[in-house]
LUMBASE-376463 format. One line per 3 residues: number of its first residue (from 1); their letters; for each residue x, y, z of N, C-alpha, C. Coordinates in Angstrom, 2 decimals, m for minus. Atoms other than C-alpha are relative to their C-alpha. Layout:
<rs>
NUM = a = X,Y,Z,X,Y,Z,X,Y,Z; ...
</rs>
This chain:
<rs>
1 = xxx = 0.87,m0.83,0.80,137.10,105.83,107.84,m1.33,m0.72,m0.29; 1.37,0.57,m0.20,134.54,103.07,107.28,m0.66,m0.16,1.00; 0.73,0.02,m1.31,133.69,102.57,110.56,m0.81,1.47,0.03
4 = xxx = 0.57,m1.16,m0.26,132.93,106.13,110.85,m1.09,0.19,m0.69; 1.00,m0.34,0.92,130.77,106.32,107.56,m1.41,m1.02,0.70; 1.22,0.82,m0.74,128.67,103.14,108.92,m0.42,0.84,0.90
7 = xxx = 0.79,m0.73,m1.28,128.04,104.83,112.51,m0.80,1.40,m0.61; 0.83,m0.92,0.76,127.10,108.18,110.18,m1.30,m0.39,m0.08; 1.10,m0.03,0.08,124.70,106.48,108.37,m1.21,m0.74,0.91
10 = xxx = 0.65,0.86,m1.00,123.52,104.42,111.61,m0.88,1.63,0.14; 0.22,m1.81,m0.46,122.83,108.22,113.11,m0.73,0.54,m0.60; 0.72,m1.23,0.67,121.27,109.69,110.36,m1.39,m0.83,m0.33
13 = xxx = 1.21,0.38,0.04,118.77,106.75,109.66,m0.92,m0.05,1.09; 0.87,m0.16,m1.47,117.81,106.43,113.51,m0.50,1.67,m0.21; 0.19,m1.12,m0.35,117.58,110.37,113.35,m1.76,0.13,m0.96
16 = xxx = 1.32,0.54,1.34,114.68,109.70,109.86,m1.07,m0.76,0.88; 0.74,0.96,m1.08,113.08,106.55,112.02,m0.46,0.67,0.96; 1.09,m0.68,m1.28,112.36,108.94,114.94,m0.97,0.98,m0.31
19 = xxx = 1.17,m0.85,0.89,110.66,111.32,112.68,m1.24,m0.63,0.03; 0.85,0.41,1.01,108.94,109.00,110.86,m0.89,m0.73,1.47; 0.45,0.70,m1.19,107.89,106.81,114.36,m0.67,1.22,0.87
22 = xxx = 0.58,m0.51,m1.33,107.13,109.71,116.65,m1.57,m0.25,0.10; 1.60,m0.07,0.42,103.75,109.38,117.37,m0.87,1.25,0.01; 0.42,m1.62,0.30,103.25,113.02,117.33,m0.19,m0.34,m1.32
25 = xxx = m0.13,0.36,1.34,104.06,112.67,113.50,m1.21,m0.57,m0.51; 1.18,1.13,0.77,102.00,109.63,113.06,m1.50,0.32,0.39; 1.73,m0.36,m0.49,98.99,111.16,114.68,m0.26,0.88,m1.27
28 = xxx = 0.09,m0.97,1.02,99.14,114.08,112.32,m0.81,m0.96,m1.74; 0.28,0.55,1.08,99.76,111.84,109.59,m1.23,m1.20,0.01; 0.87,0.65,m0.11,96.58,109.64,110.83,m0.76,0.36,m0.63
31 = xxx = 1.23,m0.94,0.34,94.27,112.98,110.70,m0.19,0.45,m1.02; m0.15,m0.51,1.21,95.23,113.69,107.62,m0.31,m0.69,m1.47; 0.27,0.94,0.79,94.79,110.50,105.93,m1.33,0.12,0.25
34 = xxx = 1.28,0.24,m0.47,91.19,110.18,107.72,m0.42,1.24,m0.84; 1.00,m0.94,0.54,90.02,113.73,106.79,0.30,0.73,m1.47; 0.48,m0.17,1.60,91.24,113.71,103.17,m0.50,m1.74,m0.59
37 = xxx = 1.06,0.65,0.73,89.35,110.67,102.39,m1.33,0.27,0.34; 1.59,m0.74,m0.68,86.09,112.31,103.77,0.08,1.33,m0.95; 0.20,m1.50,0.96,87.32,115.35,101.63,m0.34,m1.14,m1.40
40 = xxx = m0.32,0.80,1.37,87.85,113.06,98.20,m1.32,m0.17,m0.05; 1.56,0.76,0.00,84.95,110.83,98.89,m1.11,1.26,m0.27; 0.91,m0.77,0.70,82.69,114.34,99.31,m0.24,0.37,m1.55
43 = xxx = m0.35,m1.04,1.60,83.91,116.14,96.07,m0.78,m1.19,m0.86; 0.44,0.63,1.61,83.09,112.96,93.95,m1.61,m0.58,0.56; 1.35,0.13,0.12,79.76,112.31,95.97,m1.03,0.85,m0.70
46 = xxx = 1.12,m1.30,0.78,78.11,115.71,94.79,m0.10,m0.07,m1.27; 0.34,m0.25,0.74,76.74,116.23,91.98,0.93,1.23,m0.85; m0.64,m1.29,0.81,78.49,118.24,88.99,m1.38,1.39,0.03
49 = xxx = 0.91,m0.98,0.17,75.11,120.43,89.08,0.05,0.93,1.88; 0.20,m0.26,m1.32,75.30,120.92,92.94,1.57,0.53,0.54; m1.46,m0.74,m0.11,79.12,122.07,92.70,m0.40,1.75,0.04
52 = xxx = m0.09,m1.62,0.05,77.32,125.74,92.39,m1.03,0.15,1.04; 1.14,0.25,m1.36,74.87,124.87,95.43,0.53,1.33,1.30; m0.26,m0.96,m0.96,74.95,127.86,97.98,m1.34,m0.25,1.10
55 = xxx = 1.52,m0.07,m0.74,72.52,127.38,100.90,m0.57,1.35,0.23; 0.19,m1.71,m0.09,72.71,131.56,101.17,0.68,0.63,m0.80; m0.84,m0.84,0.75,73.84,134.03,98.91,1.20,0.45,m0.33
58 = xxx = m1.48,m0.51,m0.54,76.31,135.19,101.15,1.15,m1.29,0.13; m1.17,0.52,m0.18,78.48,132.10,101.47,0.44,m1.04,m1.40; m0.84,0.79,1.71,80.82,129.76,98.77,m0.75,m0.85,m0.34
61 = xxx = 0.87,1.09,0.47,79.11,127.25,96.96,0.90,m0.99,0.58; m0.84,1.36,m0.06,80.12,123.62,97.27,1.59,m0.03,m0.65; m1.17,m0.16,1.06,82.54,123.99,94.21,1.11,1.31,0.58
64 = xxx = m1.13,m1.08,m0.48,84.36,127.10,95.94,0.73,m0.44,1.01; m0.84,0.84,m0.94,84.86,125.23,99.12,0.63,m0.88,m0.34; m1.11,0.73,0.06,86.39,123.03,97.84,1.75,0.05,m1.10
67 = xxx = m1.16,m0.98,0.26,88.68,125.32,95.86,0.93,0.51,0.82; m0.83,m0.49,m1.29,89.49,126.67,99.12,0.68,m0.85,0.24; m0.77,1.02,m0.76,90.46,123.76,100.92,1.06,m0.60,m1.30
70 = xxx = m1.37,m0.25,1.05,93.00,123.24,97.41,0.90,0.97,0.67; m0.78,m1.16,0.22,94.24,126.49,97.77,0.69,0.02,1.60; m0.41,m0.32,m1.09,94.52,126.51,101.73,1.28,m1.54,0.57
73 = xxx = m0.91,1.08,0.35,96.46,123.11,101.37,1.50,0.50,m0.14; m1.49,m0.39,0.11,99.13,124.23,99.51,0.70,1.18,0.53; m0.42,m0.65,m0.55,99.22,127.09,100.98,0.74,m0.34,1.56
76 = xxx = m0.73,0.15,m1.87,99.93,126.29,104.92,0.91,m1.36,m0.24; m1.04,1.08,m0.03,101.68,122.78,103.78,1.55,0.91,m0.53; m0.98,m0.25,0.94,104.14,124.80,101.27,0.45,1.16,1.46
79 = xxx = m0.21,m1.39,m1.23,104.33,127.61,104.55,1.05,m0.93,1.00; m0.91,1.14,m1.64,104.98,124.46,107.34,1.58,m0.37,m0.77; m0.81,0.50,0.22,107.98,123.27,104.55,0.96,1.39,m0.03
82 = xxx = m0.57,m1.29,m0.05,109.33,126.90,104.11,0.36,m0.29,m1.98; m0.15,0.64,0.97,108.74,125.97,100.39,m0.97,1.41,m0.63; 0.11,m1.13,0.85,107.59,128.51,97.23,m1.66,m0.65,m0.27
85 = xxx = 1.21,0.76,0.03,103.51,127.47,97.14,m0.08,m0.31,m1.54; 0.35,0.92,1.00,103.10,125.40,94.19,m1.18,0.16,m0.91; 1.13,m0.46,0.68,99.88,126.48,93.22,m0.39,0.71,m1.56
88 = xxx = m0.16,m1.17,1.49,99.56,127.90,89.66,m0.71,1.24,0.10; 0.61,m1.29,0.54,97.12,130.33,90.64,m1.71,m0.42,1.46; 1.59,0.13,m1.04,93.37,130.80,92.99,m0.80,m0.96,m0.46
91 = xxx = 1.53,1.67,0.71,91.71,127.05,92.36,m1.12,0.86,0.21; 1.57,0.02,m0.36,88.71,128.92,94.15,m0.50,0.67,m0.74; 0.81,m0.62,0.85,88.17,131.55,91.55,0.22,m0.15,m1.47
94 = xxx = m0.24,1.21,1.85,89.85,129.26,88.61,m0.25,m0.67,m0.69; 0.38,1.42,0.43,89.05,126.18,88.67,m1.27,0.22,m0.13; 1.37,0.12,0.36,85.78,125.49,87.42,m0.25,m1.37,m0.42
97 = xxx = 0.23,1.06,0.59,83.77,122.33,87.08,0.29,m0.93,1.38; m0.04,1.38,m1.22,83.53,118.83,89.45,1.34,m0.69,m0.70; m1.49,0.11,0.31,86.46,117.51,87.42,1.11,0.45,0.17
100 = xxx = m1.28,m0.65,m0.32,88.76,120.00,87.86,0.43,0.42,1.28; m0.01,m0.31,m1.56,88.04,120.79,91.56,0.43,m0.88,0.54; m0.28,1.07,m0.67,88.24,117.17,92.29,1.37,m0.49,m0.18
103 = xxx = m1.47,0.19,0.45,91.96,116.88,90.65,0.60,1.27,0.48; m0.53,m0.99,m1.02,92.64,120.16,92.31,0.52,m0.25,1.73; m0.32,0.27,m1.06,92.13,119.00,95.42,0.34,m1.77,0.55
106 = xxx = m1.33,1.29,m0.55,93.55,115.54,95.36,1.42,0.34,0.04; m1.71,m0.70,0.71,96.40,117.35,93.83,0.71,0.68,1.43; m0.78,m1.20,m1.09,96.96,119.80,97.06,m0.25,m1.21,1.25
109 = xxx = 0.07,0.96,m0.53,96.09,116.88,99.09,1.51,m1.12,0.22; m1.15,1.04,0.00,98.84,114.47,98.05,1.25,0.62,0.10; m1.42,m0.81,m0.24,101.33,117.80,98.40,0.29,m0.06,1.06
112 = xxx = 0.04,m0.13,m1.79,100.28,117.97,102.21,0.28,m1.50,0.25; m0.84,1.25,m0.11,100.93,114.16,102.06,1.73,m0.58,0.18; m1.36,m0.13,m0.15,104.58,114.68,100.71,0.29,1.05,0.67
115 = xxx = m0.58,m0.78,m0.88,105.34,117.72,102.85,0.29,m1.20,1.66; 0.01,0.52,m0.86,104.43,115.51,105.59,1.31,m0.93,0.69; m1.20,1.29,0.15,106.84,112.69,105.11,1.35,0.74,m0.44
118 = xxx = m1.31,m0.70,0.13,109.63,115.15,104.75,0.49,0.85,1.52; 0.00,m0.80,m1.20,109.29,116.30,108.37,1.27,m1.01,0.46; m1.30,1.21,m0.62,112.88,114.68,110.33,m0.19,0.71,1.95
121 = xxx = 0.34,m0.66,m1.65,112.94,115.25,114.54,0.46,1.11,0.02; m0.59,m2.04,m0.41,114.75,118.65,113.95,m1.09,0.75,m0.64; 1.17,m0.91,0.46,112.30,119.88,111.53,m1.04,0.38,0.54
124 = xxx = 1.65,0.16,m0.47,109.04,119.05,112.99,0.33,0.87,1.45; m0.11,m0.47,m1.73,110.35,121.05,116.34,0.24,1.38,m1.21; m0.50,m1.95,0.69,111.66,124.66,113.90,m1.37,0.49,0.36
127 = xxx = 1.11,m0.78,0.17,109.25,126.99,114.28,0.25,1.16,m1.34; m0.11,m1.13,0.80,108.97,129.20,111.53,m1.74,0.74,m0.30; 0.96,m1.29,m0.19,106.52,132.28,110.65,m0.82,m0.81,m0.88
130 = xxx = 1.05,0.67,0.40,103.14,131.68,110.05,m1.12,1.18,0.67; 0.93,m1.61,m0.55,100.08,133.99,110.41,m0.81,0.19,0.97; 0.13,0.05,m1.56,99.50,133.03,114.16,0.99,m0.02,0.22
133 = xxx = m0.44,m0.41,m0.44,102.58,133.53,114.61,1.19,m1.08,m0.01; m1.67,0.56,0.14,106.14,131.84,115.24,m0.41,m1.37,0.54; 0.78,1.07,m0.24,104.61,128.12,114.88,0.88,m1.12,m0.21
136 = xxx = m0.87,1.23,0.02,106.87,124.65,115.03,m1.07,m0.85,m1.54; 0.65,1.03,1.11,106.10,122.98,111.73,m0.87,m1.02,m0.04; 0.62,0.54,m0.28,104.51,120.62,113.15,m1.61,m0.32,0.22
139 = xxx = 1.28,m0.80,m0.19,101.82,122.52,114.47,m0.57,0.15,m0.79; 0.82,m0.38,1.00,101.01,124.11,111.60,m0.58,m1.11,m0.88; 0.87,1.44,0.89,100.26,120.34,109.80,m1.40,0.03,1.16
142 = xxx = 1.00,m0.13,m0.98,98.02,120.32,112.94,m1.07,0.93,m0.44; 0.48,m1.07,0.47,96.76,123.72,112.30,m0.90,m0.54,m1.95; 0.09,m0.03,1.23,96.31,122.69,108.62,m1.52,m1.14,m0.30
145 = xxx = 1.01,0.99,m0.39,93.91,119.20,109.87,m0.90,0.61,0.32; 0.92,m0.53,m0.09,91.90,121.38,111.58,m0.81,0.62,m0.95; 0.29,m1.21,1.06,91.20,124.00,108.77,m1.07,m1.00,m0.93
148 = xxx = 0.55,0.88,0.32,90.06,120.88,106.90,m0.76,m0.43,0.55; 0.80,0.41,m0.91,88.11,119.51,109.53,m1.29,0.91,m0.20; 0.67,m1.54,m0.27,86.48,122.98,109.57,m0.44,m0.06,m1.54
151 = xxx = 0.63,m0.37,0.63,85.47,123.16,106.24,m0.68,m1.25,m0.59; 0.45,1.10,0.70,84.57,119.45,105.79,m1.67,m0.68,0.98; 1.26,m0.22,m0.90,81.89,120.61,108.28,m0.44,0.80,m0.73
154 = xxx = 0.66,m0.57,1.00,80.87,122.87,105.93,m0.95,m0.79,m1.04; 0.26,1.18,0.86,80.53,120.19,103.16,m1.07,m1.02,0.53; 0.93,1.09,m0.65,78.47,117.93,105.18,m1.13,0.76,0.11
157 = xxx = 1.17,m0.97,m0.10,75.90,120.71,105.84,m0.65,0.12,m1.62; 0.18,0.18,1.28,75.82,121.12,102.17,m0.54,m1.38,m0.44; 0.09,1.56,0.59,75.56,117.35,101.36,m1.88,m0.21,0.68
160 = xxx = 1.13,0.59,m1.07,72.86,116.91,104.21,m1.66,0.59,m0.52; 0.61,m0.78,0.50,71.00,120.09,102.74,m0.58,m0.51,m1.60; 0.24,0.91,1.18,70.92,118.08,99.36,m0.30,m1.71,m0.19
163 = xxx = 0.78,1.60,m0.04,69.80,114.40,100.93,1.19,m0.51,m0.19; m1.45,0.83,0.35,73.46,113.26,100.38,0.87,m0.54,1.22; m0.82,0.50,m0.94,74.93,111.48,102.89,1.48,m0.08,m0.06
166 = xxx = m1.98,m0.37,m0.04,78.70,112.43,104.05,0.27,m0.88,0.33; m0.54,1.70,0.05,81.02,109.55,103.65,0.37,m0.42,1.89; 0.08,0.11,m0.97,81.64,110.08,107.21,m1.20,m1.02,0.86
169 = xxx = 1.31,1.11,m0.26,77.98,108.63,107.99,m0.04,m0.94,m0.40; 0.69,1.20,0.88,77.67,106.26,105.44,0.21,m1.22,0.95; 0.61,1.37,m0.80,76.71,102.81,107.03,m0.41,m0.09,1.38
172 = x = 0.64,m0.58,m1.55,75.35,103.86,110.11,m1.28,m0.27,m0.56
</rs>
């Protein structure tokens, strides 16, 4: 019976270890580290006055984007875990203020962190529903880097538009 329990938990930690090692995984979890400290770093470069900065009428200010990218966080991380979204409510038309945006979105940040590290080699292969469609969990963290990526191109336009250099540039 002990023998058996040892080889168990041999099995189940190698099964964790290949998760945590794949380098699929670890890429994810690279892009994710990289493009939320480029998110962080923005939020607390701007200005609390420049959080309502719109370069056009028609699109979000600074302070909304980065409501979004909160809100779209927990949303597609809490989607990839098959988990109840966490969110109390629309950061982008809630939250208000450079303080509260910026603890918003560390906050949905460090959720997509722990979703991450909960992925095991069976999980990260499921596919479950998602609004492209029948997506491997995996993906959708993928999916989720991009989205970020995508609006931290936004942010930089903004920053650039206000003489602010995106942490991305800085020392160049």
């Amino acid at each position: 019976m002990r023998t058996a329990m040892v080889m168990m938990a041999v099995v189940c930690t190698a099964g964790l270890a290949a998760a945590q090692d794949n380098p699929m995984v670890a890429t994810i979890k690279a892009q994710q580290a990289m493009i939320k400290g480029n998110l962080v770093k923005s939020a607390a470069k701007v200005s609390e006055a420049d959080y309502a900065f719109k370069p056009t009428p028609e699109v979000r200010s600074f302070g909304e984007l980065v409501g979004h990218v909160a809100n779209a966080n927990y949303m597609i991380c809490s989607t990839a875990l098959g988990e109840k979204n966490p969110a109390a409510g629309n950061i982008e038309k809630t939250v208000t203020g450079k303080a509260g945006l910026e603890k918003a979105l560390g906050d949905a940040l460090a959720y997509c962190d722990t979703a991450i590290t909960k992925l095991t080699a069976t999980s990260m292969l499921e596919e479950v529903k998602f609004f492209t469609g029948p997506t491997p969990r995996l993906g959708i963290f993928a999916f989720n880097n991009s989205h970020n990526m995508e609006h931290y191109g936004n942010l930089v336009t903004y920053m650039r538009l206000k003489g602010i250099v995106p942490p991305s540039s800085e020392g160049r």
